[in-house]
C-alpha positions as CSV (number, residue, x, y, z in Angstrom):
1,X,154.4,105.6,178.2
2,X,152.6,108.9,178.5
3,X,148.9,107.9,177.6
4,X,147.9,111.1,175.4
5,X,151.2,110.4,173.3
6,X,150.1,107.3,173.0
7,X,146.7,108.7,171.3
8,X,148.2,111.1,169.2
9,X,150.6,108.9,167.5
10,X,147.6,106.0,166.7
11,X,145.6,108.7,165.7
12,X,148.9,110.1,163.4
13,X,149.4,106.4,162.4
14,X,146.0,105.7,160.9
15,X,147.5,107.8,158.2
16,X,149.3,104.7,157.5
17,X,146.5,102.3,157.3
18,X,144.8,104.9,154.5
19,X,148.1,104.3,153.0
20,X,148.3,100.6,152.9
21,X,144.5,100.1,152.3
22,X,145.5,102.4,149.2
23,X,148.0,100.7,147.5
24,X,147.2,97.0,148.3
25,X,143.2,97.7,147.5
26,X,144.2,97.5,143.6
27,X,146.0,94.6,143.7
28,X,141.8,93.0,144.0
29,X,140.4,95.0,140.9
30,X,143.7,95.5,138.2
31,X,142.5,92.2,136.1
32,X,139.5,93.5,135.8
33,X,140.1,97.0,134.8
34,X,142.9,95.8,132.3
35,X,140.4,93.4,130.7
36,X,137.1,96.0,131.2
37,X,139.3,99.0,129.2
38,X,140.9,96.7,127.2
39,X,144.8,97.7,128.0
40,X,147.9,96.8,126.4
41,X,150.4,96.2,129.2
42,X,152.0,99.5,128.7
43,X,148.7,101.2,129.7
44,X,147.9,99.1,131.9
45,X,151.2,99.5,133.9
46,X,150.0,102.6,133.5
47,X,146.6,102.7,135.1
48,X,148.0,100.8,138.2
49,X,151.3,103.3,138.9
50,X,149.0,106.2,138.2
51,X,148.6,106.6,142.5
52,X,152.4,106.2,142.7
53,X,153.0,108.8,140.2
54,X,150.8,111.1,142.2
55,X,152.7,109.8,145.4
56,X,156.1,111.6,143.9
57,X,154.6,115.0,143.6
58,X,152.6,114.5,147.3
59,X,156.7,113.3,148.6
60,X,158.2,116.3,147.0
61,X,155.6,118.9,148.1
62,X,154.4,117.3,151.4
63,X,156.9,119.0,153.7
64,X,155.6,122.6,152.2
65,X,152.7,122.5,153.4
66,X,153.4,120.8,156.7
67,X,156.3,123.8,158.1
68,X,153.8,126.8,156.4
69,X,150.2,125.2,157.8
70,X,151.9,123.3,160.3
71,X,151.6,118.8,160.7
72,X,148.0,118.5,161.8
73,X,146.6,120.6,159.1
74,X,148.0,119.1,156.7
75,X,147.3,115.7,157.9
76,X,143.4,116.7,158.1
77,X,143.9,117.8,154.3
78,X,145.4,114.6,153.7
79,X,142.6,112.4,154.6
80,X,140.1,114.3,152.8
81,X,142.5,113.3,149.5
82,X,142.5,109.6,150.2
83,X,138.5,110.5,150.4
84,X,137.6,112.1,147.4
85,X,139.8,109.6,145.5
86,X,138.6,106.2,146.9
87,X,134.3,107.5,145.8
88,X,136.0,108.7,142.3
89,X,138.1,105.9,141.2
90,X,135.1,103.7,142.4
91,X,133.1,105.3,139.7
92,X,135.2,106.4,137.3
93,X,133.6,105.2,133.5
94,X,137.1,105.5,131.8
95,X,140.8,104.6,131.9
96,X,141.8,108.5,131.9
97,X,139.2,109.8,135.2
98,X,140.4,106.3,136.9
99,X,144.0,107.5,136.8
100,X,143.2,110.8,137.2
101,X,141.4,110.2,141.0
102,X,144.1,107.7,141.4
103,X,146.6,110.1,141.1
104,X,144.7,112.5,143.7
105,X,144.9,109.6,146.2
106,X,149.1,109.0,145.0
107,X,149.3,112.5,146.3
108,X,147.9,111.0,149.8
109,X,149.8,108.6,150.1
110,X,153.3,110.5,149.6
111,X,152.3,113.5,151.8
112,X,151.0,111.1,154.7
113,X,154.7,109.3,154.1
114,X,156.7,112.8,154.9
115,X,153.8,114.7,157.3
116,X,153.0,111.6,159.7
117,X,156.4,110.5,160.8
118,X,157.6,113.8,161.4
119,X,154.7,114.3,163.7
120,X,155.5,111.3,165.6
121,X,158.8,111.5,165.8
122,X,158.4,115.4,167.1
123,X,156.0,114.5,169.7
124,X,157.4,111.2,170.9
125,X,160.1,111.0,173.6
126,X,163.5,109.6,172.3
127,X,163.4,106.2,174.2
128,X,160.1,105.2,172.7
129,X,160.1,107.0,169.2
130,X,161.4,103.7,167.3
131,X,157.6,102.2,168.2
132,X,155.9,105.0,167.9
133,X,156.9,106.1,164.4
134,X,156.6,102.2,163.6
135,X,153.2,102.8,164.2
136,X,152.9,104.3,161.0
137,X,154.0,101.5,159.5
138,X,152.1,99.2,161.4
139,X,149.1,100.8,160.5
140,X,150.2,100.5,156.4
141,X,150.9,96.6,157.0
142,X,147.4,96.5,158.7
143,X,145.8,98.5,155.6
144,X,147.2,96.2,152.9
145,X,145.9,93.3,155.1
146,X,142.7,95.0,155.6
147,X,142.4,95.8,151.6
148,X,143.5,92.1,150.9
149,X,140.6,90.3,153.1
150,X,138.1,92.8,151.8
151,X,139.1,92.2,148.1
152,X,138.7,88.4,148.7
153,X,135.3,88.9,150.4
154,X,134.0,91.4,147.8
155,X,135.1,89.4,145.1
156,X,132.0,87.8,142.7
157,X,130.0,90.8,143.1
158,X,128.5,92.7,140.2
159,X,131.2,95.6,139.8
160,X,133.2,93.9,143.0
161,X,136.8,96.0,142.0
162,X,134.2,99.4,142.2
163,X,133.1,98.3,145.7
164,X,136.9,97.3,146.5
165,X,138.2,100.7,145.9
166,X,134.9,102.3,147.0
167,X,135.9,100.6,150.7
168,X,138.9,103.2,151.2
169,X,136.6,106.3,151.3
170,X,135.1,105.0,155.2
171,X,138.5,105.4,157.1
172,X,139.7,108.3,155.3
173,X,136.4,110.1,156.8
174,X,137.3,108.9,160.6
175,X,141.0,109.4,159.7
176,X,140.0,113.2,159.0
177,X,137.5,113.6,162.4
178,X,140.3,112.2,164.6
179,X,143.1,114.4,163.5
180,X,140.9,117.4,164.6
181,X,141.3,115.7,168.3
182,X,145.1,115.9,168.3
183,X,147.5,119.0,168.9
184,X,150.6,120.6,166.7
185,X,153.9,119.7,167.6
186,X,156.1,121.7,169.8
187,X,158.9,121.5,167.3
188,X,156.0,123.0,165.0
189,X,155.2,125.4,167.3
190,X,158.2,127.3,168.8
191,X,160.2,126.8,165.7
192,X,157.6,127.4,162.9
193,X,155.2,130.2,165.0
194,X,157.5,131.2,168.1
195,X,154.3,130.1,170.4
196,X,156.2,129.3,173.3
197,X,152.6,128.9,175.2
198,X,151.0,126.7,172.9
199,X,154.4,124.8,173.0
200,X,154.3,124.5,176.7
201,X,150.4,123.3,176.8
202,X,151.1,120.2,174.7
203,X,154.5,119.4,176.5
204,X,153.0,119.5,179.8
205,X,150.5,116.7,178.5
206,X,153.0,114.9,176.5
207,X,156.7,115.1,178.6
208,X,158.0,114.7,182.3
209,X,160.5,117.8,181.5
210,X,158.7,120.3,179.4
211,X,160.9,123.0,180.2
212,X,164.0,120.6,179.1
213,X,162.8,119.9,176.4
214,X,162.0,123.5,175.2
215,X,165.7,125.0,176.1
216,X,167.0,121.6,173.9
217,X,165.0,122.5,170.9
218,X,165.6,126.5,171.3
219,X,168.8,126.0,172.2
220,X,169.5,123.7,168.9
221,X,167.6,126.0,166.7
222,X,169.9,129.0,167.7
223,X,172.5,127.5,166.3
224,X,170.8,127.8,163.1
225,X,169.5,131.0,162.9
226,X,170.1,131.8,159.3
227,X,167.4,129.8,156.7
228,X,169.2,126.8,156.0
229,X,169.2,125.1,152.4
230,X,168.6,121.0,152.2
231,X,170.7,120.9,149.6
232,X,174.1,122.2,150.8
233,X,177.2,120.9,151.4
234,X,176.4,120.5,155.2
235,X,173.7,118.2,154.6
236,X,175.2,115.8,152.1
237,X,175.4,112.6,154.4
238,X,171.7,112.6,156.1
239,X,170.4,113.4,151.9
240,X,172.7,110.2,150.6
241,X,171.6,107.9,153.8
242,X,168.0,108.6,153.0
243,X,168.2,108.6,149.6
244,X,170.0,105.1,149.2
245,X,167.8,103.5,151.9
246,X,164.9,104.4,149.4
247,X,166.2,103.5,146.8
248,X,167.1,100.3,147.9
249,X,163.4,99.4,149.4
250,X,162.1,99.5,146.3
251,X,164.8,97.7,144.5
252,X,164.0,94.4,146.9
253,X,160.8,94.8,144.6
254,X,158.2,94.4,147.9
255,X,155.9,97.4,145.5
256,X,155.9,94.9,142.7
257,X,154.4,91.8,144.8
258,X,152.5,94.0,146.6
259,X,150.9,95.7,143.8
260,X,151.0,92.5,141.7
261,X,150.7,89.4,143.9
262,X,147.3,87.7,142.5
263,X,148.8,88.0,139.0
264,X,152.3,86.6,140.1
265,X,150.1,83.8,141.8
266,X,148.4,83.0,138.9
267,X,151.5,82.4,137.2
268,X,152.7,79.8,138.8
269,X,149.4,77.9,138.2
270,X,147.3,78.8,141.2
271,X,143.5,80.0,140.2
272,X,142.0,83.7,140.8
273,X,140.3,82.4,144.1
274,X,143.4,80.6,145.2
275,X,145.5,83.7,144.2
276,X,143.5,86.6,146.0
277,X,143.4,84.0,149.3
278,X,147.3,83.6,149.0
279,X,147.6,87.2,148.6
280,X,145.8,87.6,152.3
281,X,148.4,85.7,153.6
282,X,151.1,87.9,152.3
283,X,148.7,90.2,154.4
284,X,148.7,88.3,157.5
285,X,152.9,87.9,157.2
286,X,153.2,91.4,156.7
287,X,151.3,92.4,159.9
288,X,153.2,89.7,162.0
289,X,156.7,90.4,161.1
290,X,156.1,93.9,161.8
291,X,154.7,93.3,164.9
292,X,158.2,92.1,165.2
293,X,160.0,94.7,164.3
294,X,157.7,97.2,166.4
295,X,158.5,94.9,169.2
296,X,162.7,94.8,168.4
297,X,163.3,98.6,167.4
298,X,163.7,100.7,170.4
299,X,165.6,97.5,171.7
300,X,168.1,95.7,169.2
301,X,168.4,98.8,166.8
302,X,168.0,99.4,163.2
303,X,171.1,98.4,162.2
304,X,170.2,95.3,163.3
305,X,167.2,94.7,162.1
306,X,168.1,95.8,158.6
307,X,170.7,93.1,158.6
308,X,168.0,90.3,159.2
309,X,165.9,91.8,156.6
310,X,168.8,92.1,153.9
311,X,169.8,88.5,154.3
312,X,166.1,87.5,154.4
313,X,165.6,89.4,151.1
314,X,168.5,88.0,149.5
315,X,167.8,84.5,150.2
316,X,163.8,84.2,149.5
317,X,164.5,86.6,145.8
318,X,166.9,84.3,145.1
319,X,164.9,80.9,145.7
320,X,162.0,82.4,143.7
321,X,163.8,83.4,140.7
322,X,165.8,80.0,141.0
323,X,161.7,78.7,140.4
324,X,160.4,80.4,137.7
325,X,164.2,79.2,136.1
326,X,163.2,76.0,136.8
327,X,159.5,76.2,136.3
328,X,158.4,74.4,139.5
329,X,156.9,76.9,141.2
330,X,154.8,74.4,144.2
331,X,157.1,76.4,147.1
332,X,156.9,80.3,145.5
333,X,154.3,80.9,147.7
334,X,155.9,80.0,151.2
335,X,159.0,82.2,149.6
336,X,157.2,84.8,149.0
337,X,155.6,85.0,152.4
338,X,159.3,84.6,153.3
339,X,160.3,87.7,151.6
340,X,157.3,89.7,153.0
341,X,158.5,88.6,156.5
342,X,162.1,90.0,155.8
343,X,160.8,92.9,154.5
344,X,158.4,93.9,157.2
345,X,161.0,93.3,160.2
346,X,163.8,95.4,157.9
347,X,163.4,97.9,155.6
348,X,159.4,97.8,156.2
349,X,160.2,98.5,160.1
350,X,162.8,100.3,159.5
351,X,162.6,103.2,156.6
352,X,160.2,105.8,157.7
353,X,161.7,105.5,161.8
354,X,165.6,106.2,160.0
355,X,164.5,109.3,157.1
356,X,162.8,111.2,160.1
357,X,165.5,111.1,162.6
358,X,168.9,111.8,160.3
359,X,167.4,115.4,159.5
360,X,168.3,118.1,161.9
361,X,164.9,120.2,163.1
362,X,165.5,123.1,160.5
363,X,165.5,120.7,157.6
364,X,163.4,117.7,158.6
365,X,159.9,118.2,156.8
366,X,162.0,118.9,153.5
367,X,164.5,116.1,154.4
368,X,161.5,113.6,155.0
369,X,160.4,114.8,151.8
370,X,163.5,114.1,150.1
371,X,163.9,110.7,151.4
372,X,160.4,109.7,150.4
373,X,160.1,111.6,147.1
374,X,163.1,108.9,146.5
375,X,161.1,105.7,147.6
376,X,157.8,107.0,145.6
377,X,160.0,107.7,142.0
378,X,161.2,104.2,142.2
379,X,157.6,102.5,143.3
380,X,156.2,104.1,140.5
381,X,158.7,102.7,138.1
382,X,158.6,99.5,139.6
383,X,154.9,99.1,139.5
384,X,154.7,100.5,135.7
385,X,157.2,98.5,133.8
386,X,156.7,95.3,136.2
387,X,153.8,93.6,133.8
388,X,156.4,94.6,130.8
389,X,159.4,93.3,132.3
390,X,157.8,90.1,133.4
391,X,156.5,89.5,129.4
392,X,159.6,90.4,128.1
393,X,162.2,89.1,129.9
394,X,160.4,86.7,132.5
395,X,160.5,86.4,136.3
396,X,163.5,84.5,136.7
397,X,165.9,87.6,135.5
398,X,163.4,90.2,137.6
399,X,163.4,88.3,140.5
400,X,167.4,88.0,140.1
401,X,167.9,91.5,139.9
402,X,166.1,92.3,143.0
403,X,168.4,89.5,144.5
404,X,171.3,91.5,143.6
405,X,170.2,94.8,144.5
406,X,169.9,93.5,148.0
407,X,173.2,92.4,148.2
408,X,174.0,96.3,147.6
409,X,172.0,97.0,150.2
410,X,173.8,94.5,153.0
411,X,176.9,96.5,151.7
412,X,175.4,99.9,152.9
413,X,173.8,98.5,156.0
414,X,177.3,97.2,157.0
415,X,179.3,100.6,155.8
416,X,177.5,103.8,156.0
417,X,174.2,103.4,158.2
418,X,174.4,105.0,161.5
419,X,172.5,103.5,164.8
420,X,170.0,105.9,165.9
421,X,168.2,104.2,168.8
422,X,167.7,105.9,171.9
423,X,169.1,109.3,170.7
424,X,167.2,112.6,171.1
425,X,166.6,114.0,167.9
426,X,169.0,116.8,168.2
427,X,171.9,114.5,169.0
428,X,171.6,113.0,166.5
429,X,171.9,115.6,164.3
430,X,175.0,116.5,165.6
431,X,176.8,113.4,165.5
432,X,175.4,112.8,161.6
433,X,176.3,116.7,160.9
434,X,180.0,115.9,161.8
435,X,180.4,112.6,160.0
């Protein structure tokens, strides 16, 4: 594999690790702030969704700024937001500037989940584009470890959830240097500034057949040479595709554990200590299995893999509500680590590799949007009415319901997902344009 692809995408992927460091990084200090503030569950659901909420608007406005300032600019912006939030959250003296510099790193996160996958899979070649967009998510399973292991470390020192959120603001600075070392994307390029040139000088680093590659992407984008709307008719199966494989990641409820995992722990008896280590090994699980699935994707499929994951989810959601039902909750940990393995070879692996491919060229960076404007909507709700739902109707009707949504999901794997490995881009446009 072409070693300055290689760089770029890492480079494009440590997006991902700001992301995961991001949301995981709370799951450390949300006791603390409930109790410090004093916060009725509402508010407190509040408090912790605030970043997701901000993650809906950075989904549905990412792709603007990425096809009017172009990927890398954006991307540059981006880590300067994950920046500026981490240092003001850290010191924020109340409730309201906490969620407001929370929010300001939500919009991060959703941007980074529409701008860095598009980047990849623009300037990866179609064989390899399954690992390399994984990357991304590679690098968000490596920042939720990361955020997970410093939380336990940091933990017992005066202000430690301060210094845990405070951590964030040291790769989001490198994260911002590095994308200055890395080029647009030809797609970018000759579709967005007709700079056939600057094209060609990135190409010739990144591709055996530059000049291939160039007539594929004129040649597609001149059979669209009117302004094409997202939301027409024509486009009605790639929005539906991405917008139920969303919806249905969050439905498994992975945002709710992720978000909540120390307080799930302690539910089912285990200590703060013994809670926050367990939670690294959700970490650890996550990071293995998606290893995995980086390893699998370019050669099994997604298809495939999302059927491993949806029987994996259905099973472990299942065996944990079954425990709280039962209230003998001594195995909930190994089926939770269960569930985070499923997650991370399926719909973890999977999601931001399948939204960036479906969308033709002329619609991709508002497509992207559209699929992860979807996944961020239902996060957010997730992670705000999870502490309510869990008081008011208890874990083993939660837990259920995510059991069943994933059932609905095996359904759409098995009757409406397309396989997309190996297929250039413009492919498969055509063949999801015609379904």
């Amino acid at each position: 594999m072409n070693k300055h692809v290689i760089f770029w995408s890492i480079t494009v992927g440590l997006g991902g690790l700001l992301f995961g460091m991001d949301v995981a990084v709370i799951s450390g200090a949300e006791l603390a702030i409930q109790q410090l503030w004093h916060l009725d569950s509402f508010t407190h659901g509040l408090a912790i969704a605030a970043a997701l909420y901000g993650t809906v608007i950075g989904a549905a406005l990412g792709g603007i700024p990425a096809d009017l300032f172009g990927r890398k600019k954006t991307l540059f912006w981006i880590g300067l937001s994950f920046f500026i939030s981490s240092i003001g959250a850290a010191i924020a003296p109340d409730v309201n500037l906490f969620m407001l510099f929370r929010f300001l790193g939500g919009l991060g996160i959703g941007a980074s989940s529409v701008v860095a996958p598009i980047y990849i899979s623009e300037i990866a070649p179609a064989k390899h584009r399954g690992k390399l967009v994984i990357s991304f998510q590679l690098n968000i399973v490596l920042g939720i470890l990361i955020a997970y292991v410093s939380n336990y470390f940091i933990q017992g020192m005066e202000n430690d959830w301060r210094i845990m959120l405070g951590v964030v603001s040291l790769p989001s600075l490198l994260f911002s240097i590095l994308i200055l070392l890395t080029p647009e994307t030809p797609q970018f390029l000759l579709l967005k500034r007709n700079d056939l040139a600057g094209a060609r000088k990135v190409l010739e680093l990144a591709d055996p057949n530059p000049e291939e590659t160039i007539n594929r992407i004129q040649t597609n984008a001149n059979k669209n040479l009117t302004q094409e709307r997202l939301f027409s008719g024509k486009f009605v199966w790639p929005l539906t595709l991405a917008f139920l494989f969303a919806f249905f990641n969050q439905m498994s409820g992975i945002n709710a554990i992720i978000y909540y995992a120390p307080r799930i722990y302690e539910l089912t008896g285990l200590g703060k200590e013994s809670a926050l280590l367990s939670t690294a090994g959700i970490g650890i699980a996550n990071l293995l299995f998606t290893l995995l699935g980086w390893y699998l994707i370019d050669r099994v499929g997604r298809r495939i893999l999302m059927f491993i994951g949806s029987i994996g989810y259905i099973v472990t959601l299942s065996l944990i509500a079954y425990a709280f039902y039962t209230e003998s909750y001594t195995y909930v940990p190994f089926y939770i680590f269960a569930f985070i393995a499923s997650h991370a070879i399926g719909q973890g692996s999977v999601i931001w590799v399948f939204i960036s491919e479906i969308f033709p060229n002329s619609v991709r960076a508002s497509g992207m949007a559209w699929g992860s404007l979807t996944h961020w909507v239902f996060a957010a709700l997730v992670a705000n009415f999870f502490p309510l739902f869990t008081e008011s109707y208890g874990g083993t009707l939660i837990f259920g319901f995510f059991a069943v949504m994933m059932v609905a999901q095996l359904a759409y794997v098995g009757f409406m997902m397309p396989e997309t490995k190996g297929a250039n881009l413009e492919d498969i446009e055509q063949s999801i344009i015609m379904h």
